[in-house]
N, C-alpha and C positions, 0 to 999 in steps of 0.2 A: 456252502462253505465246505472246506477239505474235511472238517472231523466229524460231518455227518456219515462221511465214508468210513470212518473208523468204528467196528462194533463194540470197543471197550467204551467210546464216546459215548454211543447211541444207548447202551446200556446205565450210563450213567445219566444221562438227561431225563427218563424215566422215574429216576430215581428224588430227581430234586423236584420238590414241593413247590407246585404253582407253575412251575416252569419260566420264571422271567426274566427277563433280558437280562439282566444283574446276575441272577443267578448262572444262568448258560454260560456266559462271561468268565465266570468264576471257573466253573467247570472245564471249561474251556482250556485257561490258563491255566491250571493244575495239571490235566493232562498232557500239555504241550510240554510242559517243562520235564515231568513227570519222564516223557520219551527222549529227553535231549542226554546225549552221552549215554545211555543202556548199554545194558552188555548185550551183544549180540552174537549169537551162535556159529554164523555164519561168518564169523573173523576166525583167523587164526596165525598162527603164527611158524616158522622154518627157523631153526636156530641152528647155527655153523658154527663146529667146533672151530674150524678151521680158521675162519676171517672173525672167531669171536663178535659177530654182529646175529640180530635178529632182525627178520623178516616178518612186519604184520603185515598178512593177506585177508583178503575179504574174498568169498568165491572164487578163492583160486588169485586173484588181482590182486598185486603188491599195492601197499598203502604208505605204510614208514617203516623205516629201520631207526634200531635202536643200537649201540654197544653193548654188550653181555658180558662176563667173566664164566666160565664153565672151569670143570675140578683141575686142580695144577697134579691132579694125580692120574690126569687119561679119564678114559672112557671105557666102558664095560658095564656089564648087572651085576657079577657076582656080590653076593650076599656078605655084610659087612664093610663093606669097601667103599673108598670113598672117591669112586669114579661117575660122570656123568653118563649117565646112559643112551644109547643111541634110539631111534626107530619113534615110529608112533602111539604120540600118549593125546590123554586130551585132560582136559581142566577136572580134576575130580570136586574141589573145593576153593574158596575163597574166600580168604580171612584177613580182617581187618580194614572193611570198607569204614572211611570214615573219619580215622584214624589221622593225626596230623604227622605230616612229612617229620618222618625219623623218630617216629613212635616206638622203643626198643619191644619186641617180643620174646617170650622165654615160654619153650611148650607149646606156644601156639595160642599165647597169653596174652596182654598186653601191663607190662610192669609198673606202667605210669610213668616212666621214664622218656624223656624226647631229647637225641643226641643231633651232633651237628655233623655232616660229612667229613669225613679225612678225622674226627675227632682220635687224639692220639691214643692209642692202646683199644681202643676198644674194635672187636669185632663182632657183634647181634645180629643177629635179624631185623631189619627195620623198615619202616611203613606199609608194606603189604606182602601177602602169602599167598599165591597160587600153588596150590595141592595140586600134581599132577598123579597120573595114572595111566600105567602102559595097556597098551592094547594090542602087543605083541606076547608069542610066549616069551623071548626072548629078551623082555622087558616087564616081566608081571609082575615083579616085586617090586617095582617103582613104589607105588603108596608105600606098603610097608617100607622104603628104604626115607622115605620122610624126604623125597626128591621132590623140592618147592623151584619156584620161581619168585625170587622174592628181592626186596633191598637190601642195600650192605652200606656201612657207613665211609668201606674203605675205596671211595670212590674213583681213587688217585689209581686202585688197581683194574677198572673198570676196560677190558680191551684188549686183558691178557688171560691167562689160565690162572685162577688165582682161588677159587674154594674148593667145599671139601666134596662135590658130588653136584650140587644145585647147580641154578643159575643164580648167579646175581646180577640185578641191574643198579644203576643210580635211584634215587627213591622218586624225582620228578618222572621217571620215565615207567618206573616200575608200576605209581598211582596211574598216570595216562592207561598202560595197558590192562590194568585192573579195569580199568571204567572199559575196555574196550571187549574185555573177553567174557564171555560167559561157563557156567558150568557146562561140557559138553564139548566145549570151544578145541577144536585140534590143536596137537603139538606135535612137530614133526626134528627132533633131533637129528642130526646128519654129519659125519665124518668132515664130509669135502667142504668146497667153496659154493655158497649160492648163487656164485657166476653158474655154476652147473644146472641152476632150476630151471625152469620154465621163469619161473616169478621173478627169479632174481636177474635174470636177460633182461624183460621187460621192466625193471623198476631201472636198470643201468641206463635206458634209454632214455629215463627222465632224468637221472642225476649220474653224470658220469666219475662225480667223487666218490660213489659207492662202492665200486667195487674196488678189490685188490690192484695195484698193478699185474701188468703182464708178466708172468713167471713165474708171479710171487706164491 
């Protein structure tokens, strides 16, 4: 069978008493599930200030896109400001696995509070936190600047320039890429269109409603 090729498997059958059939079984199914959806290092993701979409890539290979909202105040690092930042960062942290869709956080808390999308007046933080961290100098104060990837309940703004430095996504989409990213996981902010990437040519090949019009 396949999970005798696995050595977290093989180390674990060792482990169980007797060894039988029952038991292996068990084993078995805990660890299958166990690896279903993991976050995985080798995903990541292209985010386009420009077409306000995001690109998850897996080695380099486009996977999905999602819509995004990035700062209605530009782009930039300087300090204090509430611009999203361009260049390459990768996942510092990840909070609030777990958490049910539109879970309000405050600090990096969670309130006990769960709001509904578009909910009127309100704008939180909500259902997940991707910590990022630049790894440009040009972007080093990313963490200190508390630049997340994370949900927003103003979903209706989802597509435009609409917050104050992050990203925001919708919260169904923002859980999906939490399950998909792990600590480590690249982040590649970019000016232009990802009609311009590698990845994003090839993902237009499979869905030609992806990208922008011609011109645009």
């Amino acid at each position: 069978m396949l999970y005798f090729f696995n050595p977290h498997f093989q180390e674990a059958l060792l482990r169980v008493p007797g060894r039988s059939l029952t038991a292996l079984a068990a084993v078995a199914a805990v660890l299958t599930l166990a690896s279903c959806g993991n976050s995985d290092p080798r995903n990541g993701v292209i985010i386009s200030v420009k077409d306000q979409k995001m690109l998850l890539v897996r080695d380099g290979a486009p996977v999905k896109n999602y819509a995004v909202s990035t700062s209605k105040f530009g782009v930039g690092s300087r300090r204090g400001s509430k611009y999203t930042p361009l260049g390459q960062m990768e996942v510092a942290r990840k909070i609030g696995g777990g958490a049910p869709s539109g879970a309000v956080f405050k600090s990096r808390r969670r309130t006990g509070e769960v709001i509904k999308p578009n909910a009127p007046g309100r704008d939180p933080i909500v259902s997940r936190i991707i910590w990022l961290r630049g790894k440009q100098s040009k972007n080093s104060n990313t963490y200190a600047r508390l630049i997340y990837i994370h949900g927003t309940p103003e979903e209706r703004n989802i597509g435009q320039p609409a917050s104050y430095g992050c990203i925001r996504m919708k919260s169904r989409d923002v859980i999906d890429l939490y399950r998909r990213l792990a600590v480590g996981s690249g982040v590649n902010i970019i000016r232009g269109s990802l009609a311009r990437t590698n990845a994003g040519k090839a993902y237009a090949t499979r869905d030609v409603r992806y990208l922008p019009a011609a011109g645009s």
